[in-house]
C-alpha positions as CSV (number, residue, x, y, z in Angstrom):
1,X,0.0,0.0,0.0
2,X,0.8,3.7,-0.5
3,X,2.8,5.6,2.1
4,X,2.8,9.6,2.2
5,X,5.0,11.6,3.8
6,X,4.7,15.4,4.5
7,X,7.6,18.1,4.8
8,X,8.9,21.7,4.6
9,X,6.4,23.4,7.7
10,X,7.7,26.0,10.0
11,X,7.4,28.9,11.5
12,X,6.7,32.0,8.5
13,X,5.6,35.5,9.3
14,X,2.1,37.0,7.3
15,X,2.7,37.6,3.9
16,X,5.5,35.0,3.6
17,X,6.1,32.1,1.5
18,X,6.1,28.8,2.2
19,X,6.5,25.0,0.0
20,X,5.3,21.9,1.1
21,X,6.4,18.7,0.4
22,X,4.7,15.0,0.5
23,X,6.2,12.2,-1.2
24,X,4.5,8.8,-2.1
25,X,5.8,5.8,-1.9
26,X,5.0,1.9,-2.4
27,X,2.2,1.0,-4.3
28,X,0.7,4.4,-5.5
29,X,0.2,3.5,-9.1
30,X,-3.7,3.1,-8.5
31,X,-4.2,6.5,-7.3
32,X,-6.1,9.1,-9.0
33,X,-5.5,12.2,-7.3
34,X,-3.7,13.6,-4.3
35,X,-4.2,16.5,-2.1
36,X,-4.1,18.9,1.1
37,X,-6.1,19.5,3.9
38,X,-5.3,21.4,7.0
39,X,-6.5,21.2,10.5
40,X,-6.5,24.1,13.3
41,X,-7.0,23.6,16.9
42,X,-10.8,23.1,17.8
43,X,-11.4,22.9,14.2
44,X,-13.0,20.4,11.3
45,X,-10.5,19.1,8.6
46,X,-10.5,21.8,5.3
47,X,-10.1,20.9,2.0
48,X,-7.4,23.4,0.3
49,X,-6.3,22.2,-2.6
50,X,-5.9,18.7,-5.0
51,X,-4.7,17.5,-8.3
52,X,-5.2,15.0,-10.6
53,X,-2.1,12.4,-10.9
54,X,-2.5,12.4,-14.2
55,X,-4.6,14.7,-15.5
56,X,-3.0,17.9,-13.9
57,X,-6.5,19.1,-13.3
58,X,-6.5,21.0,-9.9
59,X,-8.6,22.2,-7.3
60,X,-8.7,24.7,-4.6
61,X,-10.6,25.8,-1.6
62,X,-12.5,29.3,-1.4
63,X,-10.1,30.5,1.2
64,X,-6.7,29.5,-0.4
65,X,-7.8,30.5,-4.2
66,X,-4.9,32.9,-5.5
67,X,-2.8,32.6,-3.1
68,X,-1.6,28.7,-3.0
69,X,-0.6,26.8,-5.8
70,X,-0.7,22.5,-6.1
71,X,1.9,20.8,-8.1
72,X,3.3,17.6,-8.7
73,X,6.1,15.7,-10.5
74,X,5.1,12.5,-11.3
75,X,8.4,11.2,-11.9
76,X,9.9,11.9,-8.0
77,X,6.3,11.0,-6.9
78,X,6.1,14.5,-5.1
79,X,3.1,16.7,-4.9
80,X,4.0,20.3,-3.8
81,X,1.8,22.9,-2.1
82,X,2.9,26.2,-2.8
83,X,2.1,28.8,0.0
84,X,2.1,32.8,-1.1
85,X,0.8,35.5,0.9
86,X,0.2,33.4,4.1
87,X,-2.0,34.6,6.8
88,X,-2.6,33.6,10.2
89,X,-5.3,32.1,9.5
90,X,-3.2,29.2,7.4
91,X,-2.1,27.9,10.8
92,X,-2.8,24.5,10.9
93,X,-1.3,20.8,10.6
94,X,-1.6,20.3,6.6
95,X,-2.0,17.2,5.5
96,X,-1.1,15.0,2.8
97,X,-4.2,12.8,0.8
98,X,-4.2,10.2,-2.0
99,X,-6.4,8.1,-3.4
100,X,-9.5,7.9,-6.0
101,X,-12.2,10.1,-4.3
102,X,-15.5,11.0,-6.2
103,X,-15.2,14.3,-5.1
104,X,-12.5,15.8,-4.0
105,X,-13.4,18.0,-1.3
106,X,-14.1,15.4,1.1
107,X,-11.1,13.6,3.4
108,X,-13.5,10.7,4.0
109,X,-12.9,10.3,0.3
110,X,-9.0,9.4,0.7
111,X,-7.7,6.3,1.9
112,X,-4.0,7.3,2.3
113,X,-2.6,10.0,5.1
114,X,0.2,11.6,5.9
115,X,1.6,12.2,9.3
116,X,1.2,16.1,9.0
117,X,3.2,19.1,9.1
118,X,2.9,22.1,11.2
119,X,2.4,25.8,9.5
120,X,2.4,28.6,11.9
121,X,2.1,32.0,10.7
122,X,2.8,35.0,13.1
123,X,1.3,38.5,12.2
């Protein structure tokens, strides 16, 4: 089965930039799309953004739109999540999903998680 495995959070100030990482690895070939969610403290799981393996075809949510950017190279396995103009409110453990969901907005949809990585954004 598939294994994902999320890096590159920290510590950025508002307005900042930021890239994360999450690599796949084992048996991935089956899966259709991978993506990012994010959860605060005291707060439900958000969709932010997912692409298509191999399509390309992404997908963001409402409150990330313009400002982050999803990417992958299939080759290295990697899906990226580019983070511009970051705002407190990003703060959250993001997440790394993969698998063939219906939709894509919902994490019940994914069968494969990543550990997380924290983003904190100071203002």
């Amino acid at each position: 089965q598939a294994q994902l495995v999320e890096s590159g959070g920290g510590l950025v100030q508002a307005g900042d930039s930021l890239r994360l990482s999450c690599v796949a690895s084992g048996r991935t070939y089956g899966i259709n799309v991978m993506a990012w969610f994010r959860q605060a403290p005291g707060k439900e799981r958000e969709f932010v953004a997912a692409i298509g393996w191999n399509t390309g075809n992404s997908y963001y949510g409402d409150s990330v739109k313009g400002r982050f950017t999803i990417s992958r190279d299939n080759a290295k396995r990697t899906t990226y999540l580019q983070m511009n103009s970051v705002k407190p409110e990003d703060t959250a453990v993001y997440y790394c999903a993969a698998g063939s969901p219906r939709t894509v907005l919902g994490a019940h949809e994914y069968g494969y998680w990543g550990q997380g990585t924290q983003v904190t954004v100071s203002s």
